[in-house]
PASEBA-1860 file (N, C-alpha, C; in nm, 3 decimals):
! residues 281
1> XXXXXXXX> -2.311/0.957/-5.648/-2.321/1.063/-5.548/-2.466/1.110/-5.538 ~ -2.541/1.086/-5.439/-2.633/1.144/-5.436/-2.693/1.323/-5.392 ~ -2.773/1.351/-5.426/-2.845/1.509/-5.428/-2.810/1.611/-5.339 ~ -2.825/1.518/-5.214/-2.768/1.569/-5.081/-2.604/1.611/-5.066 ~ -2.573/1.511/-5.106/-2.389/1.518/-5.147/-2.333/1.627/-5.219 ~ -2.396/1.606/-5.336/-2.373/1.711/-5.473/-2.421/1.866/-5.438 ~ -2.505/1.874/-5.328/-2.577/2.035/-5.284/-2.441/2.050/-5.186 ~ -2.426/1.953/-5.089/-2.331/2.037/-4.971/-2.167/2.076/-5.052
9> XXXXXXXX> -2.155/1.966/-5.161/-2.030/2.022/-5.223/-2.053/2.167/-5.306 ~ -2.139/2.174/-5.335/-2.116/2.324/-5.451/-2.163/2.399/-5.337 ~ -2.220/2.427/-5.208/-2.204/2.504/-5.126/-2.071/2.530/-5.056 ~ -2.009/2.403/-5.045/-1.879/2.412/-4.993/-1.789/2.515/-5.080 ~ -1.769/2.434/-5.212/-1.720/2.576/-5.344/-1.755/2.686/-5.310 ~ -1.892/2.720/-5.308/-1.929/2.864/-5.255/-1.887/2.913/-5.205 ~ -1.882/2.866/-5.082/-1.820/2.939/-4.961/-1.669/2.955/-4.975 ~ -1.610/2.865/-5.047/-1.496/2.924/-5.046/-1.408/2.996/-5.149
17> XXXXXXXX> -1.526/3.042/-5.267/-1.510/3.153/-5.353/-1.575/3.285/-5.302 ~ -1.677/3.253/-5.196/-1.707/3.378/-5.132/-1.574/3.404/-5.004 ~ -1.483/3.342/-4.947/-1.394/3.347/-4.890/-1.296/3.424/-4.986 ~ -1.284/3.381/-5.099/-1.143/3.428/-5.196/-1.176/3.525/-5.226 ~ -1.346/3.616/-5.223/-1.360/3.734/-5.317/-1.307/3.810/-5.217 ~ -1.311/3.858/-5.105/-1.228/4.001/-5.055/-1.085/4.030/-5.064 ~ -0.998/3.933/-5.102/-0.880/3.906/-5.115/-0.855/3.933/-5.240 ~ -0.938/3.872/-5.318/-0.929/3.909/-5.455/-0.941/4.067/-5.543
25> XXXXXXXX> -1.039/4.115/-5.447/-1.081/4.213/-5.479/-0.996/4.345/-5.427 ~ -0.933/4.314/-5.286/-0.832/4.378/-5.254/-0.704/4.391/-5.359 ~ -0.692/4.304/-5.385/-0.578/4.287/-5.487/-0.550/4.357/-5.616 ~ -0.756/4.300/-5.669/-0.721/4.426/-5.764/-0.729/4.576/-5.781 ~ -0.814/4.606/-5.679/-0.811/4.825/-5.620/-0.681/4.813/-5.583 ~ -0.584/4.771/-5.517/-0.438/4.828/-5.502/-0.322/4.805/-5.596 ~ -0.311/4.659/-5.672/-0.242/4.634/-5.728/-0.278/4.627/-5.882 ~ -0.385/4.567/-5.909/-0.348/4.520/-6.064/-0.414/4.635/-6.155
33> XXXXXXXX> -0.577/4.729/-6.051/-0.587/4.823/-6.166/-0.458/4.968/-6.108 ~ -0.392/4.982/-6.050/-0.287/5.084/-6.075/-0.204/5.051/-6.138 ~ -0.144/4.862/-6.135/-0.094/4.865/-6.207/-0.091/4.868/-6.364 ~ -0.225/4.884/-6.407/-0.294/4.885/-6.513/-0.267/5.061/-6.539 ~ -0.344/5.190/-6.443/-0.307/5.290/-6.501/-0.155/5.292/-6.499 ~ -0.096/5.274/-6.473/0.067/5.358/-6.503/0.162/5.272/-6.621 ~ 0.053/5.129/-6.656/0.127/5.093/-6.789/0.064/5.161/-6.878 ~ -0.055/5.211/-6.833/-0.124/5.276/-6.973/-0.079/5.459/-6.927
41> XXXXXXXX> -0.031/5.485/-6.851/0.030/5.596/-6.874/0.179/5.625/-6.949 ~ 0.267/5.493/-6.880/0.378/5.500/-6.973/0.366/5.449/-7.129 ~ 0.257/5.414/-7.168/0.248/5.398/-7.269/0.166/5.556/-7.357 ~ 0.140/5.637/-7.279/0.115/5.794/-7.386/0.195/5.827/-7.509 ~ 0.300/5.794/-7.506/0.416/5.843/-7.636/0.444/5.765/-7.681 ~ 0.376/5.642/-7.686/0.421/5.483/-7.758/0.476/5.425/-7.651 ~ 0.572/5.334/-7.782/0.673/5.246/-7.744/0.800/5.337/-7.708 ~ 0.781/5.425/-7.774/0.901/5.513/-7.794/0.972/5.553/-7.647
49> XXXXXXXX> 0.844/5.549/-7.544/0.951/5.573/-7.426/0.987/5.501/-7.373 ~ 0.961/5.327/-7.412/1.064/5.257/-7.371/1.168/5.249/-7.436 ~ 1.206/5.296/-7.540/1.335/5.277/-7.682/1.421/5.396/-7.606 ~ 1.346/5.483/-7.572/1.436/5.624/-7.519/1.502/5.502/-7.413 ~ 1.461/5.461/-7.341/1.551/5.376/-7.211/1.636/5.302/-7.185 ~ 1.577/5.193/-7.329/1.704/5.110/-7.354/1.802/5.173/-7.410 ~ 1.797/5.276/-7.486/1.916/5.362/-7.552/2.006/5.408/-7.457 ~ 1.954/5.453/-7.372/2.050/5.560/-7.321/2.102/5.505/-7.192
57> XXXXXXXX> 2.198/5.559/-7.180/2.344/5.465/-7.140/2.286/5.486/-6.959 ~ 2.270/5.670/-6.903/2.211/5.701/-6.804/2.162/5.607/-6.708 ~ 2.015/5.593/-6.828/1.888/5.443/-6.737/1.997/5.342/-6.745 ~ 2.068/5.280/-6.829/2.131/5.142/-6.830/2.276/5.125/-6.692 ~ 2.307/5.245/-6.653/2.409/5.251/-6.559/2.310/5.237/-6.420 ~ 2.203/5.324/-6.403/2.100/5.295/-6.302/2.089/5.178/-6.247 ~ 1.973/5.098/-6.362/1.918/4.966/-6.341/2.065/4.836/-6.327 ~ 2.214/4.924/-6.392/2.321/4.781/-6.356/2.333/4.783/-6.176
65> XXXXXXXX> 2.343/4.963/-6.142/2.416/4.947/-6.030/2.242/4.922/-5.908 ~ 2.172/4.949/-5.942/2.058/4.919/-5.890/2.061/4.728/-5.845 ~ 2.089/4.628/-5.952/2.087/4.513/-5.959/2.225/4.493/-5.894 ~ 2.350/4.538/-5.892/2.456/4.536/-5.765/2.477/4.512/-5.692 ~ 2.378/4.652/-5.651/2.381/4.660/-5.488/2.287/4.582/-5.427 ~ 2.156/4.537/-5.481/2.042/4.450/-5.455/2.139/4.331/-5.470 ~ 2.204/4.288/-5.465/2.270/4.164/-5.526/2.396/4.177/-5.357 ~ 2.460/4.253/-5.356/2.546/4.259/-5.276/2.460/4.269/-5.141
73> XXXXXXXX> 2.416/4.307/-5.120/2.316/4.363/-4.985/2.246/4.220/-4.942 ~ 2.191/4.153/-5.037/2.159/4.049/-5.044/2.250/3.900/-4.963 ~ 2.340/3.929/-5.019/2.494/3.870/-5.015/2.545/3.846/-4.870 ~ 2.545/4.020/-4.863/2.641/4.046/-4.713/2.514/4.022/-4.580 ~ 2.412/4.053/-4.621/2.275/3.990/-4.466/2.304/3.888/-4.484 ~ 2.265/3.773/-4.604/2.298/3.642/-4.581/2.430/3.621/-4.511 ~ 2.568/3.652/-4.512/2.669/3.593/-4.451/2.694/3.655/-4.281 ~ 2.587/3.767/-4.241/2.562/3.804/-4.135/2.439/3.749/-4.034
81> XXXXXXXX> 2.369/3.676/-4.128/2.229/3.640/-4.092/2.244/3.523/-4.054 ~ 2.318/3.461/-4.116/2.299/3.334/-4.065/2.371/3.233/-3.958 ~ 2.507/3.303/-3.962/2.543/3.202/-3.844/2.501/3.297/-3.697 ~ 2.430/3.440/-3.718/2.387/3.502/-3.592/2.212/3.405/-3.564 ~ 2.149/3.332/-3.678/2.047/3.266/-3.639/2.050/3.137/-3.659 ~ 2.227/3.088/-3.650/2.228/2.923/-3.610/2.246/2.971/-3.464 ~ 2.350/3.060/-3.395/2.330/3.098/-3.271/2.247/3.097/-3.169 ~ 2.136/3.165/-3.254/2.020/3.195/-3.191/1.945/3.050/-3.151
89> XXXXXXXX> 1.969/2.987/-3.219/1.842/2.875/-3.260/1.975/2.754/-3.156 ~ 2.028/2.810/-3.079/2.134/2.663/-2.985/2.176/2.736/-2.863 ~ 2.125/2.860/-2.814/2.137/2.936/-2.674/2.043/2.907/-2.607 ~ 2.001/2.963/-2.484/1.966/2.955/-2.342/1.813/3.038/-2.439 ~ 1.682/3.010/-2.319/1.580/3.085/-2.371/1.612/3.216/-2.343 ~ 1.703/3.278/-2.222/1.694/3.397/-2.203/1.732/3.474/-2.296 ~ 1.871/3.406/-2.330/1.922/3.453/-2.431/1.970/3.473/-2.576 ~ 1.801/3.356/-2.618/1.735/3.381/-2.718/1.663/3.500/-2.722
97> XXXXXXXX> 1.599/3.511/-2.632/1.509/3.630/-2.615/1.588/3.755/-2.635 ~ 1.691/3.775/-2.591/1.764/3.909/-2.585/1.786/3.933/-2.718 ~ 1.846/3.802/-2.797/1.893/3.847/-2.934/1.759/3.834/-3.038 ~ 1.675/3.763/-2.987/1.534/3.822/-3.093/1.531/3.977/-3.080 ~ 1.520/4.007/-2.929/1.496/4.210/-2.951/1.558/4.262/-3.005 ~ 1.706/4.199/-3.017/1.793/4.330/-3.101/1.766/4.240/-3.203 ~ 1.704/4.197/-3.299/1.698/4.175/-3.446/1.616/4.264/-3.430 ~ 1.449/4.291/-3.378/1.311/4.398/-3.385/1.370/4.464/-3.331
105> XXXXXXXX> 1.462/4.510/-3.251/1.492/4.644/-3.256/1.450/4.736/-3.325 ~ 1.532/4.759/-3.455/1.536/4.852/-3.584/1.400/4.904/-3.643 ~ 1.293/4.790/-3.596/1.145/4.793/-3.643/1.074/4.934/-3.569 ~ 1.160/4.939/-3.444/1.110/5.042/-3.322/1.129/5.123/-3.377 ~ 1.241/5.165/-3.490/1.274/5.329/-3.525/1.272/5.326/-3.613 ~ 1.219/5.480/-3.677/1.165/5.460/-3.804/1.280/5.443/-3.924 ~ 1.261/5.443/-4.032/1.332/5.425/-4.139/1.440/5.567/-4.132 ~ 1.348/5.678/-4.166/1.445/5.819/-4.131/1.518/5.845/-4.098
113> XXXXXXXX> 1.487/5.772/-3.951/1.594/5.848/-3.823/1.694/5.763/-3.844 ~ 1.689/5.633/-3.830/1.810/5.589/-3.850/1.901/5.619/-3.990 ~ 1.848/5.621/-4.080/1.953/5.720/-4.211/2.009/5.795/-4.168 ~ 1.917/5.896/-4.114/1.994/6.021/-4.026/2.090/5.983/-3.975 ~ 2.065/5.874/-3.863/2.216/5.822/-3.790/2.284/5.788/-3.826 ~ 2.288/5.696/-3.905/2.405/5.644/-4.053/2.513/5.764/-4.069 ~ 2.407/5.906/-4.130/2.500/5.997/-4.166/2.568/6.036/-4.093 ~ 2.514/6.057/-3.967/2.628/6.151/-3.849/2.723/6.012/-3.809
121> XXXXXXXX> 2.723/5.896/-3.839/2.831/5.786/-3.819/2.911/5.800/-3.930 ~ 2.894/5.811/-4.041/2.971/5.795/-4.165/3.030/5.914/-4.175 ~ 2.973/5.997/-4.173/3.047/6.120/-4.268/3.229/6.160/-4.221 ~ 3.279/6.246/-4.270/3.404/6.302/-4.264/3.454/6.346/-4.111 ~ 3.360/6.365/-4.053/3.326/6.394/-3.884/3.286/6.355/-3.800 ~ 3.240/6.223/-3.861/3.110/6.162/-3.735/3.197/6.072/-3.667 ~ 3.158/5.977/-3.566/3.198/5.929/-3.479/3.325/5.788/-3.548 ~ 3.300/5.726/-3.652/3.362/5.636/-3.718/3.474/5.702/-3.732
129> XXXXXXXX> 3.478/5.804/-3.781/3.618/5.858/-3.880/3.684/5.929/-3.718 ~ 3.631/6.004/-3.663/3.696/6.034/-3.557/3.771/5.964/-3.428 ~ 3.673/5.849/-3.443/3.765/5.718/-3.377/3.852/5.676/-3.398 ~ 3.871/5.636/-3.560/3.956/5.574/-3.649/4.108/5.630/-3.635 ~ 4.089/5.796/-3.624/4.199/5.910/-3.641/4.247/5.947/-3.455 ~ 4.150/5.931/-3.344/4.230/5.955/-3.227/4.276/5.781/-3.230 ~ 4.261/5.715/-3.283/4.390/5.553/-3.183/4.455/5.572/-3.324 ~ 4.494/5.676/-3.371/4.613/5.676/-3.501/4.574/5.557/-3.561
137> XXXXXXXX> 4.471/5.496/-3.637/4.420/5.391/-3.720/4.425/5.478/-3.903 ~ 4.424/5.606/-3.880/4.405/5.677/-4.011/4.442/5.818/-4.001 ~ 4.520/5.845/-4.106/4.585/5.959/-4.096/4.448/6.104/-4.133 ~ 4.358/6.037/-4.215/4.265/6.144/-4.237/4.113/6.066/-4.265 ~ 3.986/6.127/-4.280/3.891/6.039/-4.244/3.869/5.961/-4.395 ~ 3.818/5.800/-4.421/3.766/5.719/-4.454/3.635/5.816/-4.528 ~ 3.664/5.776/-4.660/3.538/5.808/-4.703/3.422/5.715/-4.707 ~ 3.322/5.698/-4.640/3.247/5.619/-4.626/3.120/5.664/-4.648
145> XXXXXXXX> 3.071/5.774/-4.622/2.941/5.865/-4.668/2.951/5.925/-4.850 ~ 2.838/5.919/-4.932/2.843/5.954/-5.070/2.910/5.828/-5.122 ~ 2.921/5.693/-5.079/3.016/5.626/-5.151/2.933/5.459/-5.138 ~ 2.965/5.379/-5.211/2.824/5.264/-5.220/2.888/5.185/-5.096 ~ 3.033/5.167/-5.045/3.012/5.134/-4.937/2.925/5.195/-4.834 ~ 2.880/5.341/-4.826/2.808/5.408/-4.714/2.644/5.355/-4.747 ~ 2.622/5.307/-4.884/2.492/5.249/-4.924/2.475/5.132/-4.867 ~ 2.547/5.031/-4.891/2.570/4.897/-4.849/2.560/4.855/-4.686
153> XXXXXXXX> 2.627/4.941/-4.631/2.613/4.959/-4.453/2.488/5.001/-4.465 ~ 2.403/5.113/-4.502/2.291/5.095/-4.436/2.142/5.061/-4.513 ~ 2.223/4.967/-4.558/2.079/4.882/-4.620/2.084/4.770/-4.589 ~ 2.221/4.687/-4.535/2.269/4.573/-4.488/2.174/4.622/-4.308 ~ 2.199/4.738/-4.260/2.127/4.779/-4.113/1.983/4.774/-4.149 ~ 1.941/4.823/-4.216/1.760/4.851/-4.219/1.690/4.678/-4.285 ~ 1.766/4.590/-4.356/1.690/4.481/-4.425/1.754/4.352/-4.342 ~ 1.879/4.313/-4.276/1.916/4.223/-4.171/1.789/4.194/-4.124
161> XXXXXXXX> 1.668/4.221/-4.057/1.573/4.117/-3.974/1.522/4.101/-4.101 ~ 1.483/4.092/-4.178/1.400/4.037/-4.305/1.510/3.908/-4.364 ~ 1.603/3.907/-4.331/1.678/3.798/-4.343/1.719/3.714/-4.210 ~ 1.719/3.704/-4.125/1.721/3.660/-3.996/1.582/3.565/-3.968 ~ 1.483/3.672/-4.002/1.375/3.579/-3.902/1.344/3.464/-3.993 ~ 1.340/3.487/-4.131/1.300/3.327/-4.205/1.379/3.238/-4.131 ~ 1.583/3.262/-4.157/1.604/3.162/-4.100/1.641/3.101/-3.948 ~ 1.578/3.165/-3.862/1.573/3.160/-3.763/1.414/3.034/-3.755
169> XXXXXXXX> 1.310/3.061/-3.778/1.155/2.999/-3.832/1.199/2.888/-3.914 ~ 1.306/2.885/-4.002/1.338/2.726/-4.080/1.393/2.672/-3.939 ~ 1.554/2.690/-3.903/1.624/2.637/-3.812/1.566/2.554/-3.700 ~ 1.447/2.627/-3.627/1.387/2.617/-3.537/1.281/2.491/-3.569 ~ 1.264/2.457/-3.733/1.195/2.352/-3.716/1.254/2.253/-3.778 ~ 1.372/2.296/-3.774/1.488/2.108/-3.816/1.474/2.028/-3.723 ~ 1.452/1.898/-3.712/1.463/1.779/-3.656/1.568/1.754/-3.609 ~ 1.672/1.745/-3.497/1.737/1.757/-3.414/1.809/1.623/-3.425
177> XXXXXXXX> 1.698/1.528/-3.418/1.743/1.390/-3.444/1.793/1.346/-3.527 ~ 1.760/1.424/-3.662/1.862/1.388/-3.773/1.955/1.411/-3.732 ~ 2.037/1.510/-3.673/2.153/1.557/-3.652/2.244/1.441/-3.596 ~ 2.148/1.396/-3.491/2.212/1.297/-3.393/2.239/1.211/-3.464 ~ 2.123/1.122/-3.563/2.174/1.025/-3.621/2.293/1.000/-3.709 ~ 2.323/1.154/-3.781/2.443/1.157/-3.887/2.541/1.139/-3.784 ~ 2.555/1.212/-3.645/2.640/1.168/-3.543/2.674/1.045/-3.533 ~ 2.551/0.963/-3.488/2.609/0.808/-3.446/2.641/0.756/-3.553
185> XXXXXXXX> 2.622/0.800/-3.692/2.707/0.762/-3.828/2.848/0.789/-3.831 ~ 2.890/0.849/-3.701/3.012/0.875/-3.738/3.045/1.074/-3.834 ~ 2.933/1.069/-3.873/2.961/1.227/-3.928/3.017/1.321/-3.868 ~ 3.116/1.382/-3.884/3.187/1.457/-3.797/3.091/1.618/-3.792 ~ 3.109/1.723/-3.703/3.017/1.827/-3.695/2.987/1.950/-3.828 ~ 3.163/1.920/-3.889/3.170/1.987/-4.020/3.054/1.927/-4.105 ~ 3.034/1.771/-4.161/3.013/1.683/-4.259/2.824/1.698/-4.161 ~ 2.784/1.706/-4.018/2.668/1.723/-3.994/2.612/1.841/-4.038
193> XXXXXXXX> 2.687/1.949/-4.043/2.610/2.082/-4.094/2.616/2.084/-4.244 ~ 2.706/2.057/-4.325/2.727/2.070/-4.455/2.611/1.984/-4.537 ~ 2.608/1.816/-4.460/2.523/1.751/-4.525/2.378/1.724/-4.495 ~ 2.366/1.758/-4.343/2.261/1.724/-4.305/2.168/1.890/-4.272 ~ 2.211/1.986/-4.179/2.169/2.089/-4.140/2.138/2.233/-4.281 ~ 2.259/2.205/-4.347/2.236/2.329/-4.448/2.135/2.324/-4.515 ~ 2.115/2.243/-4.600/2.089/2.136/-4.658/1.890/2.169/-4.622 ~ 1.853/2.151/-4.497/1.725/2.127/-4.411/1.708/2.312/-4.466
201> XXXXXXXX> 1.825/2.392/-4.451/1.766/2.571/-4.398/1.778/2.630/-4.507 ~ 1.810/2.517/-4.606/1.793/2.632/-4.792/1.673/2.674/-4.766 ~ 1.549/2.608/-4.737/1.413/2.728/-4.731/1.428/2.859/-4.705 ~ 1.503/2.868/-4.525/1.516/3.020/-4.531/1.582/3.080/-4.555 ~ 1.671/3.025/-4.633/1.784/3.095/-4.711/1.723/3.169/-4.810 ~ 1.618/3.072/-4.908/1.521/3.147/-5.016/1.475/3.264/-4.941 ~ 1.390/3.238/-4.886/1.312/3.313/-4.856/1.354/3.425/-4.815 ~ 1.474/3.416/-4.720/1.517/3.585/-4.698/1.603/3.655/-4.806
209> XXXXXXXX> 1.630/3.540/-4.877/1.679/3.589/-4.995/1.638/3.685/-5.092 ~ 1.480/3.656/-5.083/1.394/3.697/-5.216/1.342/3.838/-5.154 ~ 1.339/3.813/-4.999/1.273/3.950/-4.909/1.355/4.056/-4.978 ~ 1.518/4.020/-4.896/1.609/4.157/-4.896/1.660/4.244/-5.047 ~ 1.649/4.097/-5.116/1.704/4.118/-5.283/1.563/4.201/-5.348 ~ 1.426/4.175/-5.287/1.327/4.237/-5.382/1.285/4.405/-5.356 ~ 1.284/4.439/-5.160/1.325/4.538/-5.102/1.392/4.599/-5.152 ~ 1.552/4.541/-5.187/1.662/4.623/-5.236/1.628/4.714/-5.367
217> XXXXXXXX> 1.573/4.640/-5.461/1.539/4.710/-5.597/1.468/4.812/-5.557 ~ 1.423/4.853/-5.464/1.337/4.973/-5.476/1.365/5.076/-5.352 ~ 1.442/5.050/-5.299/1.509/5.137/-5.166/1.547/5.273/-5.249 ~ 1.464/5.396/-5.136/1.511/5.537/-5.216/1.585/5.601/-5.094 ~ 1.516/5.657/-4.938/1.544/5.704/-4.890/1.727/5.682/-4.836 ~ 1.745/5.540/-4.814/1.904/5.517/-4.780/1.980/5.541/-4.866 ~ 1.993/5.479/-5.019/2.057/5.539/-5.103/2.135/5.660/-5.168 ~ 1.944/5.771/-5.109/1.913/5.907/-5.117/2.008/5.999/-5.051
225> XXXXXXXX> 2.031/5.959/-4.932/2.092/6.012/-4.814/2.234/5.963/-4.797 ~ 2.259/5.856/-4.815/2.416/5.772/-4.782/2.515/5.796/-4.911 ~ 2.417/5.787/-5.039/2.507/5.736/-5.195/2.521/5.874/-5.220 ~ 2.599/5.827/-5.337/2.568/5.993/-5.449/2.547/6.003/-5.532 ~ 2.531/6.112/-5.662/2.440/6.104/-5.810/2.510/6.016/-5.880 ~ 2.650/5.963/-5.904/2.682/5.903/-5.960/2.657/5.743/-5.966 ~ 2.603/5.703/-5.809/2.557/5.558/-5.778/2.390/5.552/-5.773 ~ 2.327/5.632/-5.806/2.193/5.659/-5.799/2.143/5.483/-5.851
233> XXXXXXXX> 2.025/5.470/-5.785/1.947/5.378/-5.763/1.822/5.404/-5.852 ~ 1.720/5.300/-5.885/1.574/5.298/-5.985/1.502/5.393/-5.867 ~ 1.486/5.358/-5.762/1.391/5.465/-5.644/1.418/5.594/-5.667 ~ 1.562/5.660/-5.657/1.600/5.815/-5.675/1.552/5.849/-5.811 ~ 1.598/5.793/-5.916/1.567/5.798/-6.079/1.433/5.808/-6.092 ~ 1.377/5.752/-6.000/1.210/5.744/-6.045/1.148/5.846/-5.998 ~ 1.181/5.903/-5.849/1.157/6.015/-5.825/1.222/6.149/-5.890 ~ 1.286/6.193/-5.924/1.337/6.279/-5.990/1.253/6.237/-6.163
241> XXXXXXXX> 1.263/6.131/-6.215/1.197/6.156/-6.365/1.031/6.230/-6.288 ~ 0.980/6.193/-6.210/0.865/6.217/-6.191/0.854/6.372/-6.109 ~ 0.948/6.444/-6.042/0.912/6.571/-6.054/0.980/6.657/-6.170 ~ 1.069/6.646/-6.235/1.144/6.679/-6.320/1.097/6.698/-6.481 ~ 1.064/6.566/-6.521/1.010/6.548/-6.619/0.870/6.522/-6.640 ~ 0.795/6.428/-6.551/0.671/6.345/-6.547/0.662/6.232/-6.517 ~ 0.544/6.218/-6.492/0.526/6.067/-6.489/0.504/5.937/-6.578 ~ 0.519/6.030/-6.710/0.544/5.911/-6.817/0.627/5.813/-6.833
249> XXXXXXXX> 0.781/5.893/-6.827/0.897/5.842/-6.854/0.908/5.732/-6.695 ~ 0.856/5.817/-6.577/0.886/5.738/-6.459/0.790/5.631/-6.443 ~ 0.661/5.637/-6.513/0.594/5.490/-6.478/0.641/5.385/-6.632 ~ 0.760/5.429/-6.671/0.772/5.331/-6.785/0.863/5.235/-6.715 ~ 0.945/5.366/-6.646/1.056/5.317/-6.560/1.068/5.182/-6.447 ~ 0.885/5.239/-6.390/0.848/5.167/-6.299/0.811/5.020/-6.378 ~ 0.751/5.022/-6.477/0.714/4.855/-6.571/0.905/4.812/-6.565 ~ 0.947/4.863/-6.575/1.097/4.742/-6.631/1.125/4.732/-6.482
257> XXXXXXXX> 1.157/4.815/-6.408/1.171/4.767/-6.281/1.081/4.625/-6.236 ~ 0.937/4.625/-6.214/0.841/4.534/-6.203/0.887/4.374/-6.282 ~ 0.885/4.432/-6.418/0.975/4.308/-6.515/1.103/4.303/-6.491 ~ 1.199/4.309/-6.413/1.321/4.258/-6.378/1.310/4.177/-6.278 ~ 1.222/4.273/-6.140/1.196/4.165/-6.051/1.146/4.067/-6.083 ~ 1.028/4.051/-6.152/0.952/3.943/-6.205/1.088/3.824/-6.244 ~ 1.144/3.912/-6.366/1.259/3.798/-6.418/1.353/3.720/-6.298 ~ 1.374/3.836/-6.215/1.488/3.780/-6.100/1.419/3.656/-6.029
265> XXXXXXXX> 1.276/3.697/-5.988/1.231/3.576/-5.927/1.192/3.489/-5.966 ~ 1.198/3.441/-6.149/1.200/3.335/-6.172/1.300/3.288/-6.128 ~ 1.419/3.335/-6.204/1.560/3.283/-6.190/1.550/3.222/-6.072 ~ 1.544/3.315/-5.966/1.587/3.258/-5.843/1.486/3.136/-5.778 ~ 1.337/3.072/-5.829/1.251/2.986/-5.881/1.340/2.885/-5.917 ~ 1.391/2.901/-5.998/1.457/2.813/-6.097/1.575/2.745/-6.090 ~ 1.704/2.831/-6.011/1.762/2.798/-5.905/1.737/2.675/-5.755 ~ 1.666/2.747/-5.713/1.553/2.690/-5.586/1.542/2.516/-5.634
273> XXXXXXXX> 1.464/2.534/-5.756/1.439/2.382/-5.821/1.523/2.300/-5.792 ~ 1.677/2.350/-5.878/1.747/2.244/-5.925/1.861/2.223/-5.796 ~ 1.838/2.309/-5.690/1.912/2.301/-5.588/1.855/2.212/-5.516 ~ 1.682/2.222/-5.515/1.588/2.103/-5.435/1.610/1.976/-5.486 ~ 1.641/1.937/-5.594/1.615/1.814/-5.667/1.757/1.745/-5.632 ~ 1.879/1.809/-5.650/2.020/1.802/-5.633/2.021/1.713/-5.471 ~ 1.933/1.808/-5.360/1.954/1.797/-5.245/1.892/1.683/-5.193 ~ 1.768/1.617/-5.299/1.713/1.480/-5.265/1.784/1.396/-5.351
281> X> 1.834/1.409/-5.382/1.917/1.266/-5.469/2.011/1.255/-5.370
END
């Protein structure tokens, strides 16, 4: 390699470690040195305030039903998400277009207001239960507000496009022709989606997977407003240790939270793998 060669390559490097430093540097003023003070804040009283956590039954009912409902929410967008964005991805352009807006819809209004609306739909009075009771469907109203079904409805409403648009963006770039060909194989339309189509949209299956399930762990305001103290979530818990008590106990709170997700998204890494490897053999 000659002189000339060897100069334009380590300029090339250059430039593209001077490319990586603002990114980098962003990363660490927002993320890694805060996340640096609040491990070294939950660490003021030792170890000891993580031993207080694992002990007590309280945090351990939290972080189960916290992982639940992140788990269920997860669950129920996926079995809503997806055959509304095989739909999407085999209609007319117009009326693709219509059903892209109502996925961004929800984006238009803020997080708040729609809780708000949730409540005046759910509660003992609102429009659900009063419907239910004039076509004689229920003798008295459905408890659905304070109750993890009233959680589940509206976290399944606020995180649905975070599961939609991945797989709507996979779907849209399956090869069509495969399809056809499993056809002229004789594959019937069941045996084309099962073997050939699903198969292609595990990507955005991950992917909205990991959105709504990682969201979920930390959702305060819907919970806040829809659930009740007994289904409390890591978001409510964290706020309350932190005006209540401090911010010791709540940024310890916040590290195991951080390390669960972490753990979950190996798992679900790891998963991913052996489902990829399965799917090429």
């Amino acid at each position: 390699m000659s002189a000339g060669s060897a100069l334009r390559n380590r300029r090339d490097r250059l430039r593209g470690w001077l490319l990586f430093l603002p990114a980098f540097l962003f990363f660490c003023a927002f993320f890694l040195i805060p996340l640096g003070m609040m491990y070294q804040e939950s660490m003021k009283a030792g170890a000891g305030t993580y031993a207080a956590i694992f002990d007590s039954a309280v945090y351990g009912r939290v972080f189960r039903n916290t992982a639940w409902v992140a788990v269920v929410t997860t669950l129920v967008c996926l079995l809503v998400a997806y055959p509304y964005a095989y739909v999407l991805n085999r209609v007319g352009p117009r009326l693709k277009l219509l059903m892209i807006i109502l996925v961004l819809m929800p984006f238009w209004v803020s997080l708040l207001s729609r809780t708000f609306a949730w409540v005046g739909l759910l509660q003992d009075s609102g429009i659900i239960n009063t419907f239910l009771q004039a076509w004689g469907l229920t003798s008295s109203p459905i408890p659905l507000i304070r109750t993890p079904v009233g959680v589940l409805i509206g976290m399944v409403h606020v995180l649905l496009p975070y599961m939609v648009l991945p797989l709507v963006n996979t779907m849209s770039d399956i090869d069509r022709g495969q399809l056809q060909a499993a056809r002229s194989l004789g594959a019937t339309p069941l045996q084309r989606f099962l073997r050939v189509f699903l198969p292609l949209s595990l990507p955005g299956i991950a992917a909205g997977c990991v959105l709504v399930f990682v969201l979920s762990l930390g959702f305060y305001i819907t919970p806040a407003m829809l659930g009740a103290p007994e289904n409390m979530m890591v978001g409510e818990l964290l706020i309350q240790e932190t005006q209540k008590i401090g911010s010791t106990r709540a940024s310890a709170l916040g590290m195991l939270l951080l390390a669960g997700t972490l753990v979950s998204m190996g798992l679900l890494a790891a998963v991913w793998r052996v489902s990829s490897r399965r799917t090429r053999t």
